[in-house]
SERO-4910 file (N, C-alpha, C, O; in steps of 0.05 Angstrom, whole numbers):
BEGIN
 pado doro    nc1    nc2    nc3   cac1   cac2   cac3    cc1    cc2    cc3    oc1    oc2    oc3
  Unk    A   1994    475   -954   1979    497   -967   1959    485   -987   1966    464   -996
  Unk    A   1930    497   -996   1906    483  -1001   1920    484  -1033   1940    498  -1038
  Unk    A   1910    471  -1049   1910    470  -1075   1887    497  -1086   1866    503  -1073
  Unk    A   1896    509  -1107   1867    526  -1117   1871    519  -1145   1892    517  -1158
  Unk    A   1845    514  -1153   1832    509  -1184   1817    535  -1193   1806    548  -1176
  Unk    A   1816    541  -1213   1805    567  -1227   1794    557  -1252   1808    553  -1272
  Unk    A   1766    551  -1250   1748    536  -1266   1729    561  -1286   1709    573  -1277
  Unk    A   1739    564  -1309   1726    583  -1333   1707    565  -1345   1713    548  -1361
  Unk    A   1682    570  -1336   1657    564  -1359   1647    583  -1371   1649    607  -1364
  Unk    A   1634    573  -1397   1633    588  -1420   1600    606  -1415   1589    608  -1393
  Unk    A   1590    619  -1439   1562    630  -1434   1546    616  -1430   1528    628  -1418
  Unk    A   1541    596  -1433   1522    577  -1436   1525    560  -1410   1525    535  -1408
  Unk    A   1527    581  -1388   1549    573  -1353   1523    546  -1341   1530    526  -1329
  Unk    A   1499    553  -1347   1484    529  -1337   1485    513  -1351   1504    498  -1348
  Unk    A   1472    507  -1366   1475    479  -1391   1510    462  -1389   1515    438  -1396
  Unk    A   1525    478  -1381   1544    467  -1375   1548    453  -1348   1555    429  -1346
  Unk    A   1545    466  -1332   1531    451  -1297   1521    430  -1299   1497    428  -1296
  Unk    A   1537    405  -1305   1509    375  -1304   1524    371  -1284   1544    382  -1276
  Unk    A   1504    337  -1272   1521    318  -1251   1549    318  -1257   1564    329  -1241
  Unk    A   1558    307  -1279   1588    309  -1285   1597    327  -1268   1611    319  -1250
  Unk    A   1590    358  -1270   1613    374  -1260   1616    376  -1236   1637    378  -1224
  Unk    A   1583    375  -1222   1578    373  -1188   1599    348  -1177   1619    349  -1162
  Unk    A   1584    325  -1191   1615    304  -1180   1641    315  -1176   1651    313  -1153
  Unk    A   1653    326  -1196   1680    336  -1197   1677    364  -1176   1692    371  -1157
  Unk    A   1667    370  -1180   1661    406  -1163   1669    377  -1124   1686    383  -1107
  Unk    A   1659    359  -1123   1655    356  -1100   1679    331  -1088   1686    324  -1066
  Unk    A   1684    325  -1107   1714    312  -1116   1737    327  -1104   1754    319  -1088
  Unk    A   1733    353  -1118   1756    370  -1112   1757    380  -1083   1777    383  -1069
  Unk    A   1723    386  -1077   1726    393  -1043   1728    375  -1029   1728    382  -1006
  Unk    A   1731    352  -1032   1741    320  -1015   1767    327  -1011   1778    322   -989
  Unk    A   1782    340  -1032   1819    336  -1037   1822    362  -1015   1845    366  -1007
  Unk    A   1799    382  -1003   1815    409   -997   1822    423  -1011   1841    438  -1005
  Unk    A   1807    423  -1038   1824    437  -1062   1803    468  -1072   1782    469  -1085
  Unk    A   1814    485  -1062   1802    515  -1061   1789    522  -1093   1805    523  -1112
  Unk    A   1766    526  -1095   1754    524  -1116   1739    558  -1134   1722    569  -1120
  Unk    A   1742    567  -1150   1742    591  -1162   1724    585  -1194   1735    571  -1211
  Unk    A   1700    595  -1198   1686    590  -1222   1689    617  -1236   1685    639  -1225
  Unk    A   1696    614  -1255   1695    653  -1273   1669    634  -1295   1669    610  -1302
  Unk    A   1648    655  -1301   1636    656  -1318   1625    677  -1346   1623    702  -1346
  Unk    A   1619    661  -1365   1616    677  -1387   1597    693  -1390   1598    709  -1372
  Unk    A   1575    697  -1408   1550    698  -1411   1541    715  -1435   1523    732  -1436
  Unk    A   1563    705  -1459   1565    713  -1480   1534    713  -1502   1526    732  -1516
  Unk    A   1525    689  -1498   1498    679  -1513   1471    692  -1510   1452    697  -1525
  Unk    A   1478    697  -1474   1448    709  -1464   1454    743  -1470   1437    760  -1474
  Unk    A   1476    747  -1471   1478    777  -1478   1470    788  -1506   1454    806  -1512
  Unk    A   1486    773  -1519   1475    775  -1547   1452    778  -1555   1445    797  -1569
  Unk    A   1435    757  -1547   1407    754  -1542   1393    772  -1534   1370    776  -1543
  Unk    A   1403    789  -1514   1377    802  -1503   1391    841  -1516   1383    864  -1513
  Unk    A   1414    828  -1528   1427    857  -1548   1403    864  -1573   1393    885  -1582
  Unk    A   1401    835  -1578   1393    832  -1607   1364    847  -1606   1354    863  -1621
  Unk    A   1353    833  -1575   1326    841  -1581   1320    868  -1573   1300    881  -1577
  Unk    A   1341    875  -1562   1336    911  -1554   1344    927  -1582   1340    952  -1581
  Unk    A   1353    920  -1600   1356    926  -1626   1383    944  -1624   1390    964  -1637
  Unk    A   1395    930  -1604   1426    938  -1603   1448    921  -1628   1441    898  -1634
  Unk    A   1464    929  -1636   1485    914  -1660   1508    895  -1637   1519    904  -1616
  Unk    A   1510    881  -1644   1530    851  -1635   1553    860  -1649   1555    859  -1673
  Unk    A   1571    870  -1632   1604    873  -1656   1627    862  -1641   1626    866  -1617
  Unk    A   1643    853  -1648   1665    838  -1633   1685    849  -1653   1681    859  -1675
  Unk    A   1711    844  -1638   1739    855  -1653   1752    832  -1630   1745    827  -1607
  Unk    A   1766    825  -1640   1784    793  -1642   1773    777  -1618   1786    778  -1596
  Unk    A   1755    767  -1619   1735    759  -1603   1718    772  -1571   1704    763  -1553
  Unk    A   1732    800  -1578   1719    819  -1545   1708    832  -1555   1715    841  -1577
  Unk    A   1679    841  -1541   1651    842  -1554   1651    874  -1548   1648    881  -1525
  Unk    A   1654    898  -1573   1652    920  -1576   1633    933  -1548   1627    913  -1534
  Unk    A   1626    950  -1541   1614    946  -1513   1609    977  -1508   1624    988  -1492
  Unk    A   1589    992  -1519   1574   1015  -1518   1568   1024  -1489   1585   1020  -1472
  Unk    A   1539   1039  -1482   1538   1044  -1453   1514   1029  -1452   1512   1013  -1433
  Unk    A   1487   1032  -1473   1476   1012  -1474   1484    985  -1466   1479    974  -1444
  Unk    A   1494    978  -1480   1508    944  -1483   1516    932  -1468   1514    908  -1464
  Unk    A   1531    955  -1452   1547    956  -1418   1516    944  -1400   1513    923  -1388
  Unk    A   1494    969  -1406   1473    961  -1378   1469    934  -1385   1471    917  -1367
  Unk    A   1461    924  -1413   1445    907  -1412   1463    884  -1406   1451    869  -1390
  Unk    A   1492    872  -1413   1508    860  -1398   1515    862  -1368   1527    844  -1355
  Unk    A   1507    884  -1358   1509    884  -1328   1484    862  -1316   1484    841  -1304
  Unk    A   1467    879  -1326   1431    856  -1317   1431    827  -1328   1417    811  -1315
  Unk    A   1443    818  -1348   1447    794  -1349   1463    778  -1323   1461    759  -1309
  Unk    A   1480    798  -1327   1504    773  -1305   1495    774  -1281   1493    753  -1267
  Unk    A   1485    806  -1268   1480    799  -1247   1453    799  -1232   1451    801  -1208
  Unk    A   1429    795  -1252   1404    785  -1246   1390    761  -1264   1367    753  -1265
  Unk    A   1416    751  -1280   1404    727  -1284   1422    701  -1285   1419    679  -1275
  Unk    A   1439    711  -1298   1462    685  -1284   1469    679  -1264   1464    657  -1254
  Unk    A   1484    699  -1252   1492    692  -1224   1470    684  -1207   1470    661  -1198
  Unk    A   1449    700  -1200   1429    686  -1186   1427    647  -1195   1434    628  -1180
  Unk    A   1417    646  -1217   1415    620  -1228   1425    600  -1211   1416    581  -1198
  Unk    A   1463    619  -1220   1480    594  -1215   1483    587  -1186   1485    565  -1174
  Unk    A   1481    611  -1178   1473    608  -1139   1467    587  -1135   1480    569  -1124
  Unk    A   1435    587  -1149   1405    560  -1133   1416    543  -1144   1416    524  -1128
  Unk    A   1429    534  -1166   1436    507  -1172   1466    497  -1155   1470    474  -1146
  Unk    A   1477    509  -1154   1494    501  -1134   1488    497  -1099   1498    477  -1088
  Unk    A   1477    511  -1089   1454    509  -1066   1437    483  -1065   1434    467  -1047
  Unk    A   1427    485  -1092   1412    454  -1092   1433    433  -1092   1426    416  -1076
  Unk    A   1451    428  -1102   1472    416  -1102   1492    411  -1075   1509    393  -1073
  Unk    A   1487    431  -1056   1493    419  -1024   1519    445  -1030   1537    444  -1012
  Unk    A   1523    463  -1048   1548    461  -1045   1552    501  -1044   1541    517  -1060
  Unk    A   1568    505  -1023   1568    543  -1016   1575    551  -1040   1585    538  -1058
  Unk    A   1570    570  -1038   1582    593  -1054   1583    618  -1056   1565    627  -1041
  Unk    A   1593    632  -1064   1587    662  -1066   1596    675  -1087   1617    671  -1100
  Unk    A   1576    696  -1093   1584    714  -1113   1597    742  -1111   1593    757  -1091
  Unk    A   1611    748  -1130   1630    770  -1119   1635    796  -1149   1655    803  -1160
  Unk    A   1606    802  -1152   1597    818  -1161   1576    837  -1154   1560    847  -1170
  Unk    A   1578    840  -1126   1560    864  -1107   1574    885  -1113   1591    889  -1130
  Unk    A   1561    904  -1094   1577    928  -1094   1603    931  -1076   1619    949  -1080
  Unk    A   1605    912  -1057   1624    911  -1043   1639    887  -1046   1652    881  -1027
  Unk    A   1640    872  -1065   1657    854  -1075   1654    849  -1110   1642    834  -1125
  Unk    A   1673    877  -1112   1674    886  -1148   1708    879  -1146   1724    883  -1128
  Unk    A   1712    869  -1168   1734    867  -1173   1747    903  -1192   1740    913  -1213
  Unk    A   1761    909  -1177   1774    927  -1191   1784    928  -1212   1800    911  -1216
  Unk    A   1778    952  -1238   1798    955  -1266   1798    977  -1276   1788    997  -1265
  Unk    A   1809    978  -1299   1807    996  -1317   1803   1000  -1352   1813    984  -1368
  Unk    A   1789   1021  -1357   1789   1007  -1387   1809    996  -1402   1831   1006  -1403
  Unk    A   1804    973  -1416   1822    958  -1433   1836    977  -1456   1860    974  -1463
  Unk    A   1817    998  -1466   1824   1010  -1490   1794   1029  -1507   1780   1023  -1527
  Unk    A   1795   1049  -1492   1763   1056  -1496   1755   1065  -1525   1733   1063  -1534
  Unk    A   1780   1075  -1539   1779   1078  -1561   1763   1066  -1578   1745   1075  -1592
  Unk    A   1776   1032  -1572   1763   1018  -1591   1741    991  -1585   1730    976  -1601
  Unk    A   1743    995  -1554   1723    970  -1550   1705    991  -1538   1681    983  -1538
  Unk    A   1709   1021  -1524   1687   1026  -1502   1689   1013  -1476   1708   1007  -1462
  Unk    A   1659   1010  -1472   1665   1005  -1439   1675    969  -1435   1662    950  -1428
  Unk    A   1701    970  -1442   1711    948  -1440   1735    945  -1420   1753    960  -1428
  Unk    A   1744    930  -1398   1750    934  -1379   1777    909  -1379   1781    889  -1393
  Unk    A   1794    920  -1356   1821    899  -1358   1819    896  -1317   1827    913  -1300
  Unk    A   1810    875  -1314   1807    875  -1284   1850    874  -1277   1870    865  -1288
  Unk    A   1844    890  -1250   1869    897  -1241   1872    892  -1208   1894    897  -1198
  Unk    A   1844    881  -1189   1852    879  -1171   1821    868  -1160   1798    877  -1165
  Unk    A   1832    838  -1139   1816    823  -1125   1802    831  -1110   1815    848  -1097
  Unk    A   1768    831  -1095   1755    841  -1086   1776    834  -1054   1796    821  -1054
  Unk    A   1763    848  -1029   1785    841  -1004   1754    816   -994   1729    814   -994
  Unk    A   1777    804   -988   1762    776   -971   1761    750   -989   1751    729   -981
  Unk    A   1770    754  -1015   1768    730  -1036   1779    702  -1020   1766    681  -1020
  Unk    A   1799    704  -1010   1813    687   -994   1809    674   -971   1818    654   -961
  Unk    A   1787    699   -960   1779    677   -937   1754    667   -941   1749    646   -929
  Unk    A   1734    678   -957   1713    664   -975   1721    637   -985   1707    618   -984
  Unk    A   1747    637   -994   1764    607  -1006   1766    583   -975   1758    560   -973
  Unk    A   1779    597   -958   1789    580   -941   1755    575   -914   1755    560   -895
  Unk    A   1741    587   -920   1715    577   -910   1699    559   -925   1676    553   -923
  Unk    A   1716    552   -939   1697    530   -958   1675    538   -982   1661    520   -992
  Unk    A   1673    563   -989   1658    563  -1008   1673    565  -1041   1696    571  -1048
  Unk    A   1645    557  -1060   1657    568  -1079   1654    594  -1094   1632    601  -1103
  Unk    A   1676    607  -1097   1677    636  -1110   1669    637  -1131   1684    622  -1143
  Unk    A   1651    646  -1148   1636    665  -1171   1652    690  -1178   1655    708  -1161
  Unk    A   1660    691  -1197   1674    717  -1210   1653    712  -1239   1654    691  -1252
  Unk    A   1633    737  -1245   1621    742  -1266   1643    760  -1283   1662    766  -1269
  Unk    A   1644    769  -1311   1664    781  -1328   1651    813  -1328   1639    827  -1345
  Unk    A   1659    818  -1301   1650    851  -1298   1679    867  -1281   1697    852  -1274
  Unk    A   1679    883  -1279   1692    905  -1263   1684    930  -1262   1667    940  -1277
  Unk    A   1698    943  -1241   1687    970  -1241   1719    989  -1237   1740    982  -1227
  Unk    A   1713   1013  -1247   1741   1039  -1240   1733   1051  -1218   1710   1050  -1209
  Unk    A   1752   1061  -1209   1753   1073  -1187   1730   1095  -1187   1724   1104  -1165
  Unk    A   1719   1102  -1205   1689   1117  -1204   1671   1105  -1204   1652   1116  -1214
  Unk    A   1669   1086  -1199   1659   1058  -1201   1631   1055  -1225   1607   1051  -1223
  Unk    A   1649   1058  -1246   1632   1050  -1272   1636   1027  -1276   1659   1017  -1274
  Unk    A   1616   1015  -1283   1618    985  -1294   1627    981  -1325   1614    989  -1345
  Unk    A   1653    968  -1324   1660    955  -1349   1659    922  -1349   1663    906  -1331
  Unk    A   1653    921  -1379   1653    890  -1388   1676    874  -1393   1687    882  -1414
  Unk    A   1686    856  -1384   1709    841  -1383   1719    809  -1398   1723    791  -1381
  Unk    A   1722    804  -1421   1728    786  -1433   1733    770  -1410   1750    773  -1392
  Unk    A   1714    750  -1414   1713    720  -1386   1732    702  -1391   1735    690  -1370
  Unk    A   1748    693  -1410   1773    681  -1406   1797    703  -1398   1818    693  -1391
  Unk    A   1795    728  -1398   1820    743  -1389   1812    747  -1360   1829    754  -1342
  Unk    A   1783    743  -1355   1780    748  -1325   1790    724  -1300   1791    724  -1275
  Unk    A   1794    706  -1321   1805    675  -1314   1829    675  -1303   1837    663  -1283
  Unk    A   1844    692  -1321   1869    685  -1328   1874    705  -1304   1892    695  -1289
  Unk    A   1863    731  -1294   1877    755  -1277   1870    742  -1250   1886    744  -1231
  Unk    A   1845    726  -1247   1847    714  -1221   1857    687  -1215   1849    671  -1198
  Unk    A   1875    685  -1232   1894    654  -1234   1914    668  -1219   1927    661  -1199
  Unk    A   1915    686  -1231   1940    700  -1228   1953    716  -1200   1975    722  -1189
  Unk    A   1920    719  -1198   1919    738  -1166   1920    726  -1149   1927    737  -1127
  Unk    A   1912    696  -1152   1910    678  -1127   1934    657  -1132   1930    635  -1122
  Unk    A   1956    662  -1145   1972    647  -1147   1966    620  -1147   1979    603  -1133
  Unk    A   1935    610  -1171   1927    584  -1173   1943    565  -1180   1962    567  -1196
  Unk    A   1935    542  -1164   1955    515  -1180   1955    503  -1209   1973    495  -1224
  Unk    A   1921    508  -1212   1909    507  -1250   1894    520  -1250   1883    527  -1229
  Unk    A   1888    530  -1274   1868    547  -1293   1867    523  -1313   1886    510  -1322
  Unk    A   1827    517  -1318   1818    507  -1331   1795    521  -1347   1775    530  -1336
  Unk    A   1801    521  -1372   1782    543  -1393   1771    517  -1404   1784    500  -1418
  Unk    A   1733    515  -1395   1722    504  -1412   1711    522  -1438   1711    547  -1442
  Unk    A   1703    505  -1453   1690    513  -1483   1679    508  -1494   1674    488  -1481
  Unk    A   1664    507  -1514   1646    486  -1527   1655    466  -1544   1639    451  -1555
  Unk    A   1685    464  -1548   1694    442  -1558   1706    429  -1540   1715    441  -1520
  Unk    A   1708    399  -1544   1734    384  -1529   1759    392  -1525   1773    376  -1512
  Unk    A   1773    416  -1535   1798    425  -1537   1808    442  -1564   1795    453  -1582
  Unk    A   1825    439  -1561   1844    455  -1586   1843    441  -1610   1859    422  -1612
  Unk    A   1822    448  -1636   1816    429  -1652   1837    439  -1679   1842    461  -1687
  Unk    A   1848    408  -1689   1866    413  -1714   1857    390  -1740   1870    370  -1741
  Unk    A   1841    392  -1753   1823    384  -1768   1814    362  -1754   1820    338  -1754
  Unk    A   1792    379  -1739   1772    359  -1721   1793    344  -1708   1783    321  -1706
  Unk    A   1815    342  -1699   1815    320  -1674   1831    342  -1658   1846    360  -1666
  Unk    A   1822    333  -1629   1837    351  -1606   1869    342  -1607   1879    321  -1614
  Unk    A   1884    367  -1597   1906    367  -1591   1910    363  -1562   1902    377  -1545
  Unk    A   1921    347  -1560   1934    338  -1535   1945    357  -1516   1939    361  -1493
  Unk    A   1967    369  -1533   1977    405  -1523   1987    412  -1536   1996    398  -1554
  Unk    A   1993    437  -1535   1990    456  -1557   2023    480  -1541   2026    487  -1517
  Unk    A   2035    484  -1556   2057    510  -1543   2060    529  -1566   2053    528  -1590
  Unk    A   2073    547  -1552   2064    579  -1566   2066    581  -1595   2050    591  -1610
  Unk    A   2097    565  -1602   2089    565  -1635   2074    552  -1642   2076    555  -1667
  Unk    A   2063    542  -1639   2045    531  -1654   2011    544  -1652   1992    546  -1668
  Unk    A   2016    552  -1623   1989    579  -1627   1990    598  -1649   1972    601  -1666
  Unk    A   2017    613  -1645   2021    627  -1669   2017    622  -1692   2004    636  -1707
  Unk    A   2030    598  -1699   2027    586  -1732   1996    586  -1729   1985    604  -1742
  Unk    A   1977    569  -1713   1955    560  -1726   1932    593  -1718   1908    590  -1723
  Unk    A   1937    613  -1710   1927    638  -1712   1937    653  -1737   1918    656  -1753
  Unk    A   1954    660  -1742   1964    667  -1769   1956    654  -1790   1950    667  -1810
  Unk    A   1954    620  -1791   1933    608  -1810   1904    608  -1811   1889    603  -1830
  Unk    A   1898    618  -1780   1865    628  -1788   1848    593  -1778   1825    586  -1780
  Unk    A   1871    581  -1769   1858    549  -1760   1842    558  -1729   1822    547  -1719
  Unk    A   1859    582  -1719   1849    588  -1692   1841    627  -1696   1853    647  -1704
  Unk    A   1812    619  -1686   1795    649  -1697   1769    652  -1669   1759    638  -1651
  Unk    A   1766    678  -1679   1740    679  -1651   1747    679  -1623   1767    686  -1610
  Unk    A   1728    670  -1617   1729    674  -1586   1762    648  -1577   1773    652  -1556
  Unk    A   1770    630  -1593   1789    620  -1588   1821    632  -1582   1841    624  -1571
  Unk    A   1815    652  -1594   1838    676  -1588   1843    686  -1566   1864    683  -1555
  Unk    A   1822    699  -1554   1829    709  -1535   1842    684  -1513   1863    685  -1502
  Unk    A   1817    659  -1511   1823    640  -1494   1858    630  -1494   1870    626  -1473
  Unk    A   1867    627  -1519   1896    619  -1518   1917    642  -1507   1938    634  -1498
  Unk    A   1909    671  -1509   1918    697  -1502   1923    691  -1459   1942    694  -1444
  Unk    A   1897    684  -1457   1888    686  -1433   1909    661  -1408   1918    661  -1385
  Unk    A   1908    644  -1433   1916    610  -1429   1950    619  -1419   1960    615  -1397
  Unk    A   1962    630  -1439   1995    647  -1437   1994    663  -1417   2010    654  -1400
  Unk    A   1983    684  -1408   1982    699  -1389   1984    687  -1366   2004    693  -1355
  Unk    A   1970    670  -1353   1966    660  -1342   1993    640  -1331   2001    641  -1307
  Unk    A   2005    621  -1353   2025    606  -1353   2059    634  -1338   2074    632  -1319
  Unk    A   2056    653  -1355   2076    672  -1356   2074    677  -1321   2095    674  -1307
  Unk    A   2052    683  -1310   2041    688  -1285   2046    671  -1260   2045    677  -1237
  Unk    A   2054    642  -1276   2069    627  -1253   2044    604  -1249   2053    587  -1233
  Unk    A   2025    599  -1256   1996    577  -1257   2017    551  -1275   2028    545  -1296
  Unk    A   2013    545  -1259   2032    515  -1261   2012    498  -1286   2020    493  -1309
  Unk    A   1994    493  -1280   1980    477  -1301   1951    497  -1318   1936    511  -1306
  Unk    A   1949    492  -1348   1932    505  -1360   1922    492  -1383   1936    486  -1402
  Unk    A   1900    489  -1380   1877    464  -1401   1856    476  -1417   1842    491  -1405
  Unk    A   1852    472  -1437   1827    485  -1449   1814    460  -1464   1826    446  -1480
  Unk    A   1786    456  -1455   1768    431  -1450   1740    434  -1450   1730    456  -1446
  Unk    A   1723    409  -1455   1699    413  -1457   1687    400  -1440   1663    405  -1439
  Unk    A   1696    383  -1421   1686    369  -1404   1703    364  -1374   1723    350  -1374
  Unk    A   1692    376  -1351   1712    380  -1338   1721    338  -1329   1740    328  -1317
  Unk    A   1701    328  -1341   1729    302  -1333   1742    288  -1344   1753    267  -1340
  Unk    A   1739    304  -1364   1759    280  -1395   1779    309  -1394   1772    329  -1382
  Unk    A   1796    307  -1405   1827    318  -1414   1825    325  -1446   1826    309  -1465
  Unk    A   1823    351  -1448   1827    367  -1468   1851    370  -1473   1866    350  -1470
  Unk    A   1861    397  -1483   1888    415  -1497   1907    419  -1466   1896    428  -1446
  Unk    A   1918    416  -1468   1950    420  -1452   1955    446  -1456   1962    443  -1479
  Unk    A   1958    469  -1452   1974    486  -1455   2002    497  -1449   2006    514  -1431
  Unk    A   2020    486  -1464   2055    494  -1461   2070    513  -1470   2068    518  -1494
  Unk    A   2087    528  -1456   2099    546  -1458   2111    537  -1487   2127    551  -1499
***
């Protein structure tokens, strides 16, 4: 049975794409090893929030999410990232596909409309993910879903990591970041287990968008994903994540 990897890049999903990762991206398809990219696109959203003179609000690092905020996060991911990330992977020799059409939406429901709005908890794999896998390409999951009325909600991109780790009964989930790992006055941790998540969240050492990632990191582990890393470089070795 193939190995599957579940590779989380952050917003900043191109600038992260160097040779490095294509090597490894092509590394892994040498091994037969079924390949899955979730992406962020936290920075460009913001960005193009700011300039529509929309307000940026987050509550424990998931980004408050209006109907406004909703469109303009929809048109980011899927007229400017995803496209992007397409051609550079294309240029790079290497398939792919994206699976944020209309006929390959990952299914959900709101997370909690109360308080985030159109904020979404994906609950079910588009049909064909799997044989998209076993034809050799690589899968694109942008941090979107839709409800069964098919409204588009916005989806915290490390929890969207963690639900298709989960769905595909991956071998690892790897959450990159913009740091080298799990930082404890400036030096990475090697690995990290739950108390000590807890202690260093309750101390406020772990804040932001790092929250959810460690949230996502557990889920995932609880889910049966045998190995779970949070890293800045997919070929050096970040944070360990242990039960």
């Amino acid at each position: 049975m193939c190995e599957t990897i579940v590779i989380k890049i952050g917003g900043n999903a191109l600038a992260e794409m160097n040779e490095t990762f294509f090597k490894m991206l092509r590394q892994l398809q040498q091994q037969a090893v079924q390949i899955v990219i979730v992406h962020g696109g936290g920075p460009m959203i913001s960005k193009a929030c700011t300039e529509m003179g929309l307000k940026v609000i987050k509550k424990s690092g998931i980004r408050v999410t209006d109907q406004m905020t909703m469109a303009v996060t929809q048109q980011v991911i899927t007229e400017t990232i995803q496209p992007k990330l397409l051609q550079v992977l294309k240029q790079q020799g290497i398939s792919a596909v994206a699976m944020n059409t209309q006929d390959k939406m990952v299914q959900g429901d709101y997370l909690n409309q109360s308080d985030y709005g159109y904020v979404g908890l994906p609950a079910q794999l588009p049909a064909h993910t799997k044989t998209y896998l076993a034809q050799g390409n690589v899968v694109i999951f942008g941090p979107l879903c839709q409800t069964e009325d098919q409204t588009w909600l916005n989806v915290n991109a490390d929890t969207m990591a963690a639900f298709v780790a989960k769905a595909l009964k991956a071998d690892r989930l790897v959450l990159m970041t913009d740091v080298p790992g799990v930082l404890y006055n400036g030096h990475v941790m090697p690995n990290v287990h739950y108390q000590q998540v807890q202690r260093l969240i309750a101390s406020g050492i772990l804040k932001r968008g790092m929250v959810p990632k460690v949230a996502a990191a557990y889920k995932a582990l609880e889910a049966g994903v045998s190995q779970v890393e949070i890293l800045g470089d997919l070929s050096k070795h970040g944070t360990l994540v242990l039960p």
